[in-house]
mmCIF file of the N, C-alpha and C atoms, coordinates in Angstrom:
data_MODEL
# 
_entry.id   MODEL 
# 
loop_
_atom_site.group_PDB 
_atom_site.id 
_atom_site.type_symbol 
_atom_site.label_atom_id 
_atom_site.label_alt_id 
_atom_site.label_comp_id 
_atom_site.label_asym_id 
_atom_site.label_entity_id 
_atom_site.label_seq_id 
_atom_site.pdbx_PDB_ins_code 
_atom_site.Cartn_x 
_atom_site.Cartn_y 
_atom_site.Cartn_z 
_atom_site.occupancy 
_atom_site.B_iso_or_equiv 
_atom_site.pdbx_formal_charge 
_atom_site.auth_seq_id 
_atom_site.auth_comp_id 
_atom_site.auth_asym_id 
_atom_site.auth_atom_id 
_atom_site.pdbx_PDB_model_num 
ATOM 1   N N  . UNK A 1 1  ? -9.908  21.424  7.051  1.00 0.00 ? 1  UNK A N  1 
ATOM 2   C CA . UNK A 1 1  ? -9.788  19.983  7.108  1.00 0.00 ? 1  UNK A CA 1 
ATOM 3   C C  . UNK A 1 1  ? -9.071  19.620  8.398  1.00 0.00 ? 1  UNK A C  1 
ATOM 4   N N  . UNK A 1 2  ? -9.473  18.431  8.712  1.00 0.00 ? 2  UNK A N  1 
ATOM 5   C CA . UNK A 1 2  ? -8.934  17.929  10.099 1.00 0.00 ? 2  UNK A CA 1 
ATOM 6   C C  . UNK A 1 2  ? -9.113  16.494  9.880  1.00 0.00 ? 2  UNK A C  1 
ATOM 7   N N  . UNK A 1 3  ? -7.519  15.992  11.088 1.00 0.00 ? 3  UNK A N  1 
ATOM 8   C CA . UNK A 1 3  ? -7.451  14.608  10.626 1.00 0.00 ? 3  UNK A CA 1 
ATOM 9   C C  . UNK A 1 3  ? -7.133  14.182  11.574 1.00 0.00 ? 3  UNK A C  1 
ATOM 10  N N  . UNK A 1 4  ? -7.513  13.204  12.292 1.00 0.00 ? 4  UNK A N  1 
ATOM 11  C CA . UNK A 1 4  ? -7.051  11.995  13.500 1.00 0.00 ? 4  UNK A CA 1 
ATOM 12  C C  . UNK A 1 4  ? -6.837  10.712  13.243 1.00 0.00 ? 4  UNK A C  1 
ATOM 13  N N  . UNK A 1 5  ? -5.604  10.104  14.450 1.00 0.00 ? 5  UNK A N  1 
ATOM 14  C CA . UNK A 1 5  ? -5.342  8.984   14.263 1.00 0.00 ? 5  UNK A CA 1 
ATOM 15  C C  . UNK A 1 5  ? -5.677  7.659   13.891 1.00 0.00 ? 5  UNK A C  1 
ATOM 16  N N  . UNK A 1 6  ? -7.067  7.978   14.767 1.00 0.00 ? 6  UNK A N  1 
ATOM 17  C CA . UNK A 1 6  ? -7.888  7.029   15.004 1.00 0.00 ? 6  UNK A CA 1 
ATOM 18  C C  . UNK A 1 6  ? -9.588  7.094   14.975 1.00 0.00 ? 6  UNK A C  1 
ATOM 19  N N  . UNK A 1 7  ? -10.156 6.301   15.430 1.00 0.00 ? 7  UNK A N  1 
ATOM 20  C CA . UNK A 1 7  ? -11.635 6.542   15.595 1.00 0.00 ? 7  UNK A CA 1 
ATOM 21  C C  . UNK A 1 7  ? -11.981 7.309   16.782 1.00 0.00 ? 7  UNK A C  1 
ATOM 22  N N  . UNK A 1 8  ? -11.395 6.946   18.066 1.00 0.00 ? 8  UNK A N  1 
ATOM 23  C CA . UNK A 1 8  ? -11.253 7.787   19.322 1.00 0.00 ? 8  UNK A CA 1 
ATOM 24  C C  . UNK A 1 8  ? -11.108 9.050   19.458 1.00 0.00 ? 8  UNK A C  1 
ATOM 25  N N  . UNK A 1 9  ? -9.716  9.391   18.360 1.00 0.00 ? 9  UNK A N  1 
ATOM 26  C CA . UNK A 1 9  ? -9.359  10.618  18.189 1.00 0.00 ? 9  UNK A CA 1 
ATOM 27  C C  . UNK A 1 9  ? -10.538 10.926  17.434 1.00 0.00 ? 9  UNK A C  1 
ATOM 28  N N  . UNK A 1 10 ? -11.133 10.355  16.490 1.00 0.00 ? 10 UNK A N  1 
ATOM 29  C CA . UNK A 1 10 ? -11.851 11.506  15.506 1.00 0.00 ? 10 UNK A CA 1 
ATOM 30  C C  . UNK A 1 10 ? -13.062 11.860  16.238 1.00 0.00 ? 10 UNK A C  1 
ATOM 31  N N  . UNK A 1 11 ? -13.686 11.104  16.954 1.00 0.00 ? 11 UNK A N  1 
ATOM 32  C CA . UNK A 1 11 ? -14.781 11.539  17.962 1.00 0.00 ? 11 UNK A CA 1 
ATOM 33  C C  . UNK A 1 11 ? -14.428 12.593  19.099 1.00 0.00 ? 11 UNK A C  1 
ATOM 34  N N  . UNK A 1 12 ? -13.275 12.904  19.300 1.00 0.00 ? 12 UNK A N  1 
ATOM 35  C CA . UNK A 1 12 ? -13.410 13.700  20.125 1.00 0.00 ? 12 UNK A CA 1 
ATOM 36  C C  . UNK A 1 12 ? -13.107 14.787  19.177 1.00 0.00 ? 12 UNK A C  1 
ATOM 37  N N  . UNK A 1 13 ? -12.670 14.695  18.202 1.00 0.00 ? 13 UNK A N  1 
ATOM 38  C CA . UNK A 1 13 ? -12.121 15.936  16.808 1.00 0.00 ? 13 UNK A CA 1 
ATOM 39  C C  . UNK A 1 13 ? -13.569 16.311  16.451 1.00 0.00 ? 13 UNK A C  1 
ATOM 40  N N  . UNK A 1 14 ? -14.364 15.556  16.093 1.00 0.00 ? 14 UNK A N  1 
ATOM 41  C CA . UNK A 1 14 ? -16.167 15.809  15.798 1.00 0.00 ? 14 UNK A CA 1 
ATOM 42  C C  . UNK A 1 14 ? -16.479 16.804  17.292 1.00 0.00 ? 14 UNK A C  1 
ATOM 43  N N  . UNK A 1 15 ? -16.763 16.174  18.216 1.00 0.00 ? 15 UNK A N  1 
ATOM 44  C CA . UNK A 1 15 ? -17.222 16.700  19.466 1.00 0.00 ? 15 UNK A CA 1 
ATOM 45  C C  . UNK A 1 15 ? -16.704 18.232  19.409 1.00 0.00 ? 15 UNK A C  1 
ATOM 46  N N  . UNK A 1 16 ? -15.192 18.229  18.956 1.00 0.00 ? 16 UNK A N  1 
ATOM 47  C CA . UNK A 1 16 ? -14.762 19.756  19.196 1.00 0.00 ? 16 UNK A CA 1 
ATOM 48  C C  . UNK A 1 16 ? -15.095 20.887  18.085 1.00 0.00 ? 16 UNK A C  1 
ATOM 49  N N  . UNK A 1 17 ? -14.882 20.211  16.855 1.00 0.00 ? 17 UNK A N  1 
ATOM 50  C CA . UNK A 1 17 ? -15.278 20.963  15.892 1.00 0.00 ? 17 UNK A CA 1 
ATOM 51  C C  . UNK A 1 17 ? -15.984 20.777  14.884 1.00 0.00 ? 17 UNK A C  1 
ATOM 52  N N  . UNK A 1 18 ? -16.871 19.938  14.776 1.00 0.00 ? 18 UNK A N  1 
ATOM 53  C CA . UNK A 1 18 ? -18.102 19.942  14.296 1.00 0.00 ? 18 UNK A CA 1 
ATOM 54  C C  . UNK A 1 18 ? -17.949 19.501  12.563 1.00 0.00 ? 18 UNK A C  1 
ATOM 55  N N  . UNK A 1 19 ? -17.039 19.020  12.282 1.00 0.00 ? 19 UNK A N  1 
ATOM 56  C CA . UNK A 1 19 ? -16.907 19.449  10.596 1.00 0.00 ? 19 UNK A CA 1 
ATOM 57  C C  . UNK A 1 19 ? -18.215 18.686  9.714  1.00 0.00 ? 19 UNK A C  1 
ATOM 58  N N  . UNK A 1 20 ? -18.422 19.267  8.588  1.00 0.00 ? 20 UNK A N  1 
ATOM 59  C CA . UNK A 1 20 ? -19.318 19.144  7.769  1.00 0.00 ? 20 UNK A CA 1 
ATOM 60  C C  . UNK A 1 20 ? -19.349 17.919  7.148  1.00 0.00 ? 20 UNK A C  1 
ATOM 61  N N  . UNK A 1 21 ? -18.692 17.064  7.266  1.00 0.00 ? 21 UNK A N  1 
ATOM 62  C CA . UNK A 1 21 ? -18.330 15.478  6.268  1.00 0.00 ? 21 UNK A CA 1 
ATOM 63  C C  . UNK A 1 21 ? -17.219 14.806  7.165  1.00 0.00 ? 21 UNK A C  1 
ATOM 64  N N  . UNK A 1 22 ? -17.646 13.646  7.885  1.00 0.00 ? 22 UNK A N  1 
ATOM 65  C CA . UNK A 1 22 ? -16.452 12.804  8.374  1.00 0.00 ? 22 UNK A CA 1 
ATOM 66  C C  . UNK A 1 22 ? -16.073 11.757  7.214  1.00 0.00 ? 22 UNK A C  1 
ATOM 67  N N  . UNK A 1 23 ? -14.883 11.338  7.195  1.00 0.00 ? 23 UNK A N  1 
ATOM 68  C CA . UNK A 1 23 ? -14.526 10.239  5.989  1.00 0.00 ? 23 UNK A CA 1 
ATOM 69  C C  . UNK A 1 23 ? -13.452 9.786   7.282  1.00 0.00 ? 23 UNK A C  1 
ATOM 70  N N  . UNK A 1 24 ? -14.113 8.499   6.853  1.00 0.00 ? 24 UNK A N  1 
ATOM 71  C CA . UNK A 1 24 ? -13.345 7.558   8.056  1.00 0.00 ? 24 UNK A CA 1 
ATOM 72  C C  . UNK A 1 24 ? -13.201 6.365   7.152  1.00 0.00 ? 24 UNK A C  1 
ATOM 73  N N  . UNK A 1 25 ? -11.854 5.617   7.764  1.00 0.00 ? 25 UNK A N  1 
ATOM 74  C CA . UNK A 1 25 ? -11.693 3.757   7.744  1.00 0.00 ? 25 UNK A CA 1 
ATOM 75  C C  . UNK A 1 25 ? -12.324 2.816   8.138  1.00 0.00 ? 25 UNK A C  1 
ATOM 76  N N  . UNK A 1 26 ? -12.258 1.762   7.666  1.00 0.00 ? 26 UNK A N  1 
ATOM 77  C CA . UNK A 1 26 ? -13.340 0.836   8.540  1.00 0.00 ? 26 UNK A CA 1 
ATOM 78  C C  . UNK A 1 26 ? -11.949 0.529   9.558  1.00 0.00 ? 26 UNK A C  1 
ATOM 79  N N  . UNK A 1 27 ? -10.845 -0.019  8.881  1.00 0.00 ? 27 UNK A N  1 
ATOM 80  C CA . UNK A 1 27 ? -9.871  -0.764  10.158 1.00 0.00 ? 27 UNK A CA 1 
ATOM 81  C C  . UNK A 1 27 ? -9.250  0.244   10.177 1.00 0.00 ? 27 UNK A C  1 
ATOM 82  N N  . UNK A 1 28 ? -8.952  0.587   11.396 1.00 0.00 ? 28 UNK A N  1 
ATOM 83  C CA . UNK A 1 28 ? -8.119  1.465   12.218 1.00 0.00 ? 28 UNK A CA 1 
ATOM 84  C C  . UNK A 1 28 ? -7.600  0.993   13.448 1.00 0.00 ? 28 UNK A C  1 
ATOM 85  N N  . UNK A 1 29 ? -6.719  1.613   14.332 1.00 0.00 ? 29 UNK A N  1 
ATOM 86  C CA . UNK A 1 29 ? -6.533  1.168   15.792 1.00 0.00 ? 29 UNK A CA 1 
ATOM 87  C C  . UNK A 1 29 ? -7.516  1.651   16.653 1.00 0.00 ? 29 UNK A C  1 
ATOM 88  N N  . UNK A 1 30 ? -7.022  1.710   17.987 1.00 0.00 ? 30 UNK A N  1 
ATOM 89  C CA . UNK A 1 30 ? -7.957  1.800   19.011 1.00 0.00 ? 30 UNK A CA 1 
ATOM 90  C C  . UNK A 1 30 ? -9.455  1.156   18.931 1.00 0.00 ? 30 UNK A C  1 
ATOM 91  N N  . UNK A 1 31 ? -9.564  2.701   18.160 1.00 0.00 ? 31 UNK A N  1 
ATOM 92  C CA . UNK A 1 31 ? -11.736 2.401   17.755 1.00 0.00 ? 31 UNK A CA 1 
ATOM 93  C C  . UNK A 1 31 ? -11.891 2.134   16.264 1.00 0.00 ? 31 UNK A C  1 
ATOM 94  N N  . UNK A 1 32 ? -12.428 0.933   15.785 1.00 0.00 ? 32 UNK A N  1 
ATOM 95  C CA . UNK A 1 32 ? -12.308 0.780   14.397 1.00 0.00 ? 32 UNK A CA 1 
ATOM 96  C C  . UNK A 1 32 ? -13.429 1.736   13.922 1.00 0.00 ? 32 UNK A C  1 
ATOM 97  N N  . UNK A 1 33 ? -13.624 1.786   12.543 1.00 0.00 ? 33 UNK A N  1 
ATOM 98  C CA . UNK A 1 33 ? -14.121 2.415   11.715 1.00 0.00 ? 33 UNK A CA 1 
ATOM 99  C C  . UNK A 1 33 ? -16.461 2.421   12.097 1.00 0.00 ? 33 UNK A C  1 
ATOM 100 N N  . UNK A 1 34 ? -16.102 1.361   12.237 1.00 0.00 ? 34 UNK A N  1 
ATOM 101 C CA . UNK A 1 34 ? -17.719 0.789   12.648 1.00 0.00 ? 34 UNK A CA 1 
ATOM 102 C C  . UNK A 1 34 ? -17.991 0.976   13.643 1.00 0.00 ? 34 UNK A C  1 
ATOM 103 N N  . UNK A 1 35 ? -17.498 1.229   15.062 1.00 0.00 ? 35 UNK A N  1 
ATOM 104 C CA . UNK A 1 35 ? -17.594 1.756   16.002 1.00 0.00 ? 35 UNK A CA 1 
ATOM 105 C C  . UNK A 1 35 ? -17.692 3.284   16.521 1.00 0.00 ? 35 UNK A C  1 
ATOM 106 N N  . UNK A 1 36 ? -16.950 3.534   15.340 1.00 0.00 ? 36 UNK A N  1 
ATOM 107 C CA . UNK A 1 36 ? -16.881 5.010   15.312 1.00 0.00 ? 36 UNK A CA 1 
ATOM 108 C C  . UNK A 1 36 ? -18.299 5.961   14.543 1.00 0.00 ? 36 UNK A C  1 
ATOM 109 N N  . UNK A 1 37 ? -18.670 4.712   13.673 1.00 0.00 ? 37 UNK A N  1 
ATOM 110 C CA . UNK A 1 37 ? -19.824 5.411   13.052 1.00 0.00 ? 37 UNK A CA 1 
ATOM 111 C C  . UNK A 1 37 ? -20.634 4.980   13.771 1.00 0.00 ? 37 UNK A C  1 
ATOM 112 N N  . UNK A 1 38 ? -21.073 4.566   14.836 1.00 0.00 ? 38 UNK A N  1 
ATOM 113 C CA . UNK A 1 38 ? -22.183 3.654   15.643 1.00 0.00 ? 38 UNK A CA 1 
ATOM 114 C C  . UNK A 1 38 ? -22.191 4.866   16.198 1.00 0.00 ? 38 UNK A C  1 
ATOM 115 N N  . UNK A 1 39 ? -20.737 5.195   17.414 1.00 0.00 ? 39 UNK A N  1 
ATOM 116 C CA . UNK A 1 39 ? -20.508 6.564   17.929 1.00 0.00 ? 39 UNK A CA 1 
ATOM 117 C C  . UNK A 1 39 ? -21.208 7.488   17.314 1.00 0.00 ? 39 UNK A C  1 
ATOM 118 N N  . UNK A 1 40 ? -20.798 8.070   16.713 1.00 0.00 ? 40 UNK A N  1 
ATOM 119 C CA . UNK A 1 40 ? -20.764 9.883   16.150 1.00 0.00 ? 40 UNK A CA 1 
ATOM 120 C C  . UNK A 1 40 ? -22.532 9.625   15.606 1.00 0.00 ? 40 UNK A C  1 
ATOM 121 N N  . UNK A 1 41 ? -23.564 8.604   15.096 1.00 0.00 ? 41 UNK A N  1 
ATOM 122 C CA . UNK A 1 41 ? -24.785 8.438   14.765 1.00 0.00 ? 41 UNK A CA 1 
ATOM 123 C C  . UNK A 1 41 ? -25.664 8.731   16.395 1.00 0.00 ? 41 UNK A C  1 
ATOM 124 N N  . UNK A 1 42 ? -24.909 7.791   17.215 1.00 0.00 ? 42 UNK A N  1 
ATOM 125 C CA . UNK A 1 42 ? -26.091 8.035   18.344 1.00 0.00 ? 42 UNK A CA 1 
ATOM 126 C C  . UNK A 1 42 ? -25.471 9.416   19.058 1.00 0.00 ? 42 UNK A C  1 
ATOM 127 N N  . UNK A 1 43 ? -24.430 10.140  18.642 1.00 0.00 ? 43 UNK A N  1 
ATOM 128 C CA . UNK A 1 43 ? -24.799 11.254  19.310 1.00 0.00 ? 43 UNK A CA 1 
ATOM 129 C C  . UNK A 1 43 ? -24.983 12.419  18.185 1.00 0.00 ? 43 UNK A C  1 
ATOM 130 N N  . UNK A 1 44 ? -24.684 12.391  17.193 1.00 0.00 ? 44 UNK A N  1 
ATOM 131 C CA . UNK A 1 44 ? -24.947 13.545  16.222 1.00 0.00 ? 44 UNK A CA 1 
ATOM 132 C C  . UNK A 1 44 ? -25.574 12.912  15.326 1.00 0.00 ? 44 UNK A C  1 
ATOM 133 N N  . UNK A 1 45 ? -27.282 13.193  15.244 1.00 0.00 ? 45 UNK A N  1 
ATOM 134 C CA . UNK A 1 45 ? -28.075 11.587  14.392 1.00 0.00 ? 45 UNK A CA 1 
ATOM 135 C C  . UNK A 1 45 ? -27.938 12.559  12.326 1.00 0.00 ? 45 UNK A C  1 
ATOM 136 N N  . UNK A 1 46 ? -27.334 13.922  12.727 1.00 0.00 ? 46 UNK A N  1 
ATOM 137 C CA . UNK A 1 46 ? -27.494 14.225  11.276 1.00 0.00 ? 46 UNK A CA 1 
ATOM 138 C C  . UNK A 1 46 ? -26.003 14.290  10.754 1.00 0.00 ? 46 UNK A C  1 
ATOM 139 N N  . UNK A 1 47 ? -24.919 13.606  11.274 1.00 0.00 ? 47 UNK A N  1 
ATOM 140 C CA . UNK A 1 47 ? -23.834 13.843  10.786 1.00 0.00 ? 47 UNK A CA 1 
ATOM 141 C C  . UNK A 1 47 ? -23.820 12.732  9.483  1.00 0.00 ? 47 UNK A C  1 
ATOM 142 N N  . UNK A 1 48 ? -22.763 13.264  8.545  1.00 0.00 ? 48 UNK A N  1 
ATOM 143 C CA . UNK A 1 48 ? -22.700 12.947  7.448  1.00 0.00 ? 48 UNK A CA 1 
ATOM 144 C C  . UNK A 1 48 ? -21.393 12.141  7.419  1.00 0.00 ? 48 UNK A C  1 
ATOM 145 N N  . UNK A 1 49 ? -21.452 10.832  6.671  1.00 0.00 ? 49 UNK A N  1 
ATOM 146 C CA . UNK A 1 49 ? -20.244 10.329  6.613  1.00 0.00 ? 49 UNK A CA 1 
ATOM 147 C C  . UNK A 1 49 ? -19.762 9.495   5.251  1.00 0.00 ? 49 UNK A C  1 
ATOM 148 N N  . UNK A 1 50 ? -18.588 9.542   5.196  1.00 0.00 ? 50 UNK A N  1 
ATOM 149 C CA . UNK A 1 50 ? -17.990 8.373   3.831  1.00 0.00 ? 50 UNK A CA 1 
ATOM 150 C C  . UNK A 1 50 ? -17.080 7.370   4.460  1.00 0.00 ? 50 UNK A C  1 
ATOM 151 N N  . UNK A 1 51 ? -17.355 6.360   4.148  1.00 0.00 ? 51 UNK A N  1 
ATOM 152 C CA . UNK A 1 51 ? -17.199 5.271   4.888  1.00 0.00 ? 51 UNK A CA 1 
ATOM 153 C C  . UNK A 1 51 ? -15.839 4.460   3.749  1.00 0.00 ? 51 UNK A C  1 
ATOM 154 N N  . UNK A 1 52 ? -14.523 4.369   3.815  1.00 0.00 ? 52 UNK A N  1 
ATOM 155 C CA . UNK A 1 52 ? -13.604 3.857   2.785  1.00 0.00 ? 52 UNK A CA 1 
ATOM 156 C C  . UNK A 1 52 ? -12.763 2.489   3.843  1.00 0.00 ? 52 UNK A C  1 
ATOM 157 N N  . UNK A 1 53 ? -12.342 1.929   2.725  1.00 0.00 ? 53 UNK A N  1 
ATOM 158 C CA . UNK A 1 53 ? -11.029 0.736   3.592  1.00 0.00 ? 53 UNK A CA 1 
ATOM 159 C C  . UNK A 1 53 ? -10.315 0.528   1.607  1.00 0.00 ? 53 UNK A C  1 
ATOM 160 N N  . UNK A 1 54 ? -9.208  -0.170  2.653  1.00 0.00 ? 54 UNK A N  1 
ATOM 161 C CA . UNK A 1 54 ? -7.942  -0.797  1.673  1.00 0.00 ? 54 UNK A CA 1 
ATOM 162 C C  . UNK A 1 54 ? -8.068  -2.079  1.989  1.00 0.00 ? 54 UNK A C  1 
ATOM 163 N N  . UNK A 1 55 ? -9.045  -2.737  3.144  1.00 0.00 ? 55 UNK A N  1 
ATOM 164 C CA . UNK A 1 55 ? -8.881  -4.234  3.201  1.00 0.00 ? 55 UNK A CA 1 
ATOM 165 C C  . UNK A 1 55 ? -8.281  -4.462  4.700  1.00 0.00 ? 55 UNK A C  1 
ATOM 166 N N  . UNK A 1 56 ? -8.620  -5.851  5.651  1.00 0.00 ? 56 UNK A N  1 
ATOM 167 C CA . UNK A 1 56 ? -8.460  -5.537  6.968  1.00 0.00 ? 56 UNK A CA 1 
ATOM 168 C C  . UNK A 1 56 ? -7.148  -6.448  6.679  1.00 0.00 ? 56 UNK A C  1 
ATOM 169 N N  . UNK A 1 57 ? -5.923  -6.618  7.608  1.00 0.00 ? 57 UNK A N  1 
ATOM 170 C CA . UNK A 1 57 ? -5.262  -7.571  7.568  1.00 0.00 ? 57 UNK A CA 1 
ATOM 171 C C  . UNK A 1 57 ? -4.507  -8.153  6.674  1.00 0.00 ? 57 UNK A C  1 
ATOM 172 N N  . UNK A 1 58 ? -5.578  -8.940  6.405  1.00 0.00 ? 58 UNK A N  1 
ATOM 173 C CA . UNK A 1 58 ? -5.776  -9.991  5.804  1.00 0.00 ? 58 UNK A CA 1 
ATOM 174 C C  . UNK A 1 58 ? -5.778  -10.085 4.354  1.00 0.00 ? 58 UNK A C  1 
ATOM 175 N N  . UNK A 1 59 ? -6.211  -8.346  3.823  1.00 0.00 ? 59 UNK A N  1 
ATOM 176 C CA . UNK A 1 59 ? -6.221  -8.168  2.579  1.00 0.00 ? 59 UNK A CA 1 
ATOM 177 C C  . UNK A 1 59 ? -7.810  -8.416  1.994  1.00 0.00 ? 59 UNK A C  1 
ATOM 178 N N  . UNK A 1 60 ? -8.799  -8.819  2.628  1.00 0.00 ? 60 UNK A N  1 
ATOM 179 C CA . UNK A 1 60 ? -9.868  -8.898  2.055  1.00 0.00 ? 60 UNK A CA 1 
ATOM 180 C C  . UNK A 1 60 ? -10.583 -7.943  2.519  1.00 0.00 ? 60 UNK A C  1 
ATOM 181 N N  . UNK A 1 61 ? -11.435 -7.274  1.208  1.00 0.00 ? 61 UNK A N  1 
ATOM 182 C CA . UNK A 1 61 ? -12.564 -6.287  1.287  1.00 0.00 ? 61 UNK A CA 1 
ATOM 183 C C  . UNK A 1 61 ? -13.807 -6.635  1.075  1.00 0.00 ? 61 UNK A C  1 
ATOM 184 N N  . UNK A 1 62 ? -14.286 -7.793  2.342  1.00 0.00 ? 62 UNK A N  1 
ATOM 185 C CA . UNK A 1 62 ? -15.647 -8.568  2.131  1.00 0.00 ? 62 UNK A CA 1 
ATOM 186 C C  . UNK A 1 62 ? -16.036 -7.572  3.434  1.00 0.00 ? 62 UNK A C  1 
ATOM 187 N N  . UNK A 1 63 ? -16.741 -6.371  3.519  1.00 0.00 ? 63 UNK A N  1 
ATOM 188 C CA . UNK A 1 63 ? -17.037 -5.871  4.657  1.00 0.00 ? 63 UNK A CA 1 
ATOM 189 C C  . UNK A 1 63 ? -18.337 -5.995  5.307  1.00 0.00 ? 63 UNK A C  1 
ATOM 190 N N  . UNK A 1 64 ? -19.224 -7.141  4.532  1.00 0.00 ? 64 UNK A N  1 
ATOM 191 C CA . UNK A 1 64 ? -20.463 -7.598  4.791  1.00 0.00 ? 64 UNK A CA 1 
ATOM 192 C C  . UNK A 1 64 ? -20.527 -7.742  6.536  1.00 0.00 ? 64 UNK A C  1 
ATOM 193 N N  . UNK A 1 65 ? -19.625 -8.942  6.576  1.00 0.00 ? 65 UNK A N  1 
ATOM 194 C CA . UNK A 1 65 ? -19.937 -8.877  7.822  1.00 0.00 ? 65 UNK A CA 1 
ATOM 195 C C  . UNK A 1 65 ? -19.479 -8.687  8.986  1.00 0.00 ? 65 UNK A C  1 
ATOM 196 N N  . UNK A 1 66 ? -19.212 -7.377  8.829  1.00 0.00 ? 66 UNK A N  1 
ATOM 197 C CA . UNK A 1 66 ? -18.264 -5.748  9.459  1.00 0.00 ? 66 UNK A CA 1 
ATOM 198 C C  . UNK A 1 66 ? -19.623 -5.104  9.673  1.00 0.00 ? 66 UNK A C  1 
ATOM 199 N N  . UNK A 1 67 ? -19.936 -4.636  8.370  1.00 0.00 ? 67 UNK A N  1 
ATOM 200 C CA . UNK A 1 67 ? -21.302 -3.642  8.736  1.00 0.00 ? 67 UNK A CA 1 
ATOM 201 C C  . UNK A 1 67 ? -22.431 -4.234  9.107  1.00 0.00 ? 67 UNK A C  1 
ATOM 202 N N  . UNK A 1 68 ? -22.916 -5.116  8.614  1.00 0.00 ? 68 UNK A N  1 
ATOM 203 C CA . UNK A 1 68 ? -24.488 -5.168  9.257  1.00 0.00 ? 68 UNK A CA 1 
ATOM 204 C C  . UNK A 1 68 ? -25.161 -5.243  10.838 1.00 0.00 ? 68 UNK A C  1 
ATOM 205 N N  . UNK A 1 69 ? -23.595 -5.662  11.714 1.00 0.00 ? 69 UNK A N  1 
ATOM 206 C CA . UNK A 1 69 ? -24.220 -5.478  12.694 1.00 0.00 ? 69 UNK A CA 1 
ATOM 207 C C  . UNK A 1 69 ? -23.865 -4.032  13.380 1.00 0.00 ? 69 UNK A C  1 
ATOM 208 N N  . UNK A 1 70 ? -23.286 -3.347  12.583 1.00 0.00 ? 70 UNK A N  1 
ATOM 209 C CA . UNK A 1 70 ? -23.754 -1.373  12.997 1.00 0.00 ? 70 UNK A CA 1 
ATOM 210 C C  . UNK A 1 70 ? -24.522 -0.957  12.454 1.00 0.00 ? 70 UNK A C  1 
ATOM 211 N N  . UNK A 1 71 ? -25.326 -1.960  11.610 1.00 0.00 ? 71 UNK A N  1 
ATOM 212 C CA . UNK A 1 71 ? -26.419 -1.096  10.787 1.00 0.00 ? 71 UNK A CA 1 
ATOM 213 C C  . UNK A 1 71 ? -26.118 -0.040  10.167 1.00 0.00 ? 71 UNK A C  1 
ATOM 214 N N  . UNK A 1 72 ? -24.835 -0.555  9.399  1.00 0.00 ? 72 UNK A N  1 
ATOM 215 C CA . UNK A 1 72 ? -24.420 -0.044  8.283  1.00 0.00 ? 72 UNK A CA 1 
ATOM 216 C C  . UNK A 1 72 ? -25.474 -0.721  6.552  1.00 0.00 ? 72 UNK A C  1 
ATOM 217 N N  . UNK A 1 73 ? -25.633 -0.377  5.808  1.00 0.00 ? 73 UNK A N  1 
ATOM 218 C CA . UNK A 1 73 ? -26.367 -1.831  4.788  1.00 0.00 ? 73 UNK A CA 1 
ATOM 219 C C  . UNK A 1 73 ? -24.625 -2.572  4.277  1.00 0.00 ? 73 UNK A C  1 
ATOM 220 N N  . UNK A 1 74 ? -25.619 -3.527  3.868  1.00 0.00 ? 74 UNK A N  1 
ATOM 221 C CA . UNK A 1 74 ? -24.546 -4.281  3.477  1.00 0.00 ? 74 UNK A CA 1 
ATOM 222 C C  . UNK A 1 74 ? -24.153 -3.884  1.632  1.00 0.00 ? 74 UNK A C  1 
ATOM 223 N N  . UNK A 1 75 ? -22.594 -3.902  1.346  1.00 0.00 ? 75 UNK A N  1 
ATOM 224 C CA . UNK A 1 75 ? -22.575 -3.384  0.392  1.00 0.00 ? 75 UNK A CA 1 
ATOM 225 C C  . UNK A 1 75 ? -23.194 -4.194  -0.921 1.00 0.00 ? 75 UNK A C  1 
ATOM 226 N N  . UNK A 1 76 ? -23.187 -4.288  -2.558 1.00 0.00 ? 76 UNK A N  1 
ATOM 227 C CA . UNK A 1 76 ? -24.144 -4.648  -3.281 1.00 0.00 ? 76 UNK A CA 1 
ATOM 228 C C  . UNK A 1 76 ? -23.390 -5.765  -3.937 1.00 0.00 ? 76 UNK A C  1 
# 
């Protein structure tokens, strides 16, 4: 198991060691969570991911319209 700060960090943590399942945040610093999966898709198109949050800020977990424009789906 391996863990980084951020989204930045975890892309270069992917790049180095390849792990089998990323589980990432949507809000994070630097590189948020959606950026990071935009990342690691256009360069590793079979990596696998779990996508979690506690809520941005603000406290709300409406992440509709967070994901759809990473072409994430929108949740149900």
């Amino acid at each position: 198991m391996f863990e980084a700060d951020d989204g930045a960090a975890g892309i270069r943590l992917y790049r180095d060691r390849g792990p089998d399942l990323v589980i990432t945040d949507i809000f994070m610093p630097e590189r948020d969570g959606l950026a990071t999966i935009v990342q690691l898709r256009r360069e590793f198109t079979g990596v696998k991911i779990i996508v979690i949050s506690g809520g941005d800020q603000s406290g709300s977990l409406d992440l509709r319209e967070h994901a759809q424009p990473s072409g994430l789906p929108a949740p149900s």
